[in-house]
C-alpha positions as CSV (number, residue, x, y, z in Angstrom):
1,X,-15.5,7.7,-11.9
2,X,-12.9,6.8,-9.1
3,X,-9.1,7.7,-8.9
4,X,-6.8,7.8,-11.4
5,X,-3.1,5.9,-11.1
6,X,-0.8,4.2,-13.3
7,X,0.6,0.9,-13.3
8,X,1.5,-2.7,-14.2
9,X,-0.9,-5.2,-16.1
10,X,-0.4,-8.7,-15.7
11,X,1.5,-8.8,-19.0
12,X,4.1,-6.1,-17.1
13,X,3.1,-3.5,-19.8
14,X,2.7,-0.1,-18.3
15,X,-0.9,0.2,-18.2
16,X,-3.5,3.0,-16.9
17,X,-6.4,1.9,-14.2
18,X,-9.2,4.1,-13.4
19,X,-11.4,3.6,-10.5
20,X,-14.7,2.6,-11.0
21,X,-17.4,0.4,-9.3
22,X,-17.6,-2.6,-11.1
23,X,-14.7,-5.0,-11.8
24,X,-13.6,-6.9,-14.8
25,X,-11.0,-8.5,-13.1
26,X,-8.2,-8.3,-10.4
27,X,-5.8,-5.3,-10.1
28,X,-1.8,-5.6,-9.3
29,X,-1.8,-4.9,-5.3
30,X,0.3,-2.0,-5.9
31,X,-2.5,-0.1,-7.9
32,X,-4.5,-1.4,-5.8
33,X,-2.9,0.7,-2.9
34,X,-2.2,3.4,-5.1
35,X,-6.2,3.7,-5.5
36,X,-6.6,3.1,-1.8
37,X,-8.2,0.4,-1.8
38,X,-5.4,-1.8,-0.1
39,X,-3.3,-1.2,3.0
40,X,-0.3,-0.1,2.0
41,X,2.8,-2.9,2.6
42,X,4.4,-1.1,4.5
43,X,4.7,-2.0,8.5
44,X,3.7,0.5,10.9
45,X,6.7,2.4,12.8
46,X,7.9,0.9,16.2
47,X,9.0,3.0,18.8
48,X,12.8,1.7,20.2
49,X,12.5,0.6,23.8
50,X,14.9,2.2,26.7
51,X,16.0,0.9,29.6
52,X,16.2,3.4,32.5
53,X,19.3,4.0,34.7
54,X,18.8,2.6,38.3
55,X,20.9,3.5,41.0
56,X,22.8,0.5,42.6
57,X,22.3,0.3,46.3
């Protein structure tokens, strides 16, 4: 047996998935991330740009 999260069905009742290999159908994206089996949504951090100083001549 895989991981164990918790969830939404597709009938938005609060439902229990456990991880297994086989699959009876497909699982909410957010369990599916929960489970690690998805990337999670959200966007990688960006570093803010700078702008130097420059003497003026």
């Amino acid at each position: 047996m895989g991981g164990i999260t918790q969830g939404v069905d597709e009938d938005g009742h609060l439902a229990v998935f456990l991880g297994e290999s086989g699959q009876q159908g497909y699982l909410p994206h957010n369990v599916a991330v929960s489970l690690g089996w998805a990337p999670s949504p959200t966007p990688p951090t960006r570093r803010r740009r700078t702008v130097r100083a420059t003497r003026l001549r």
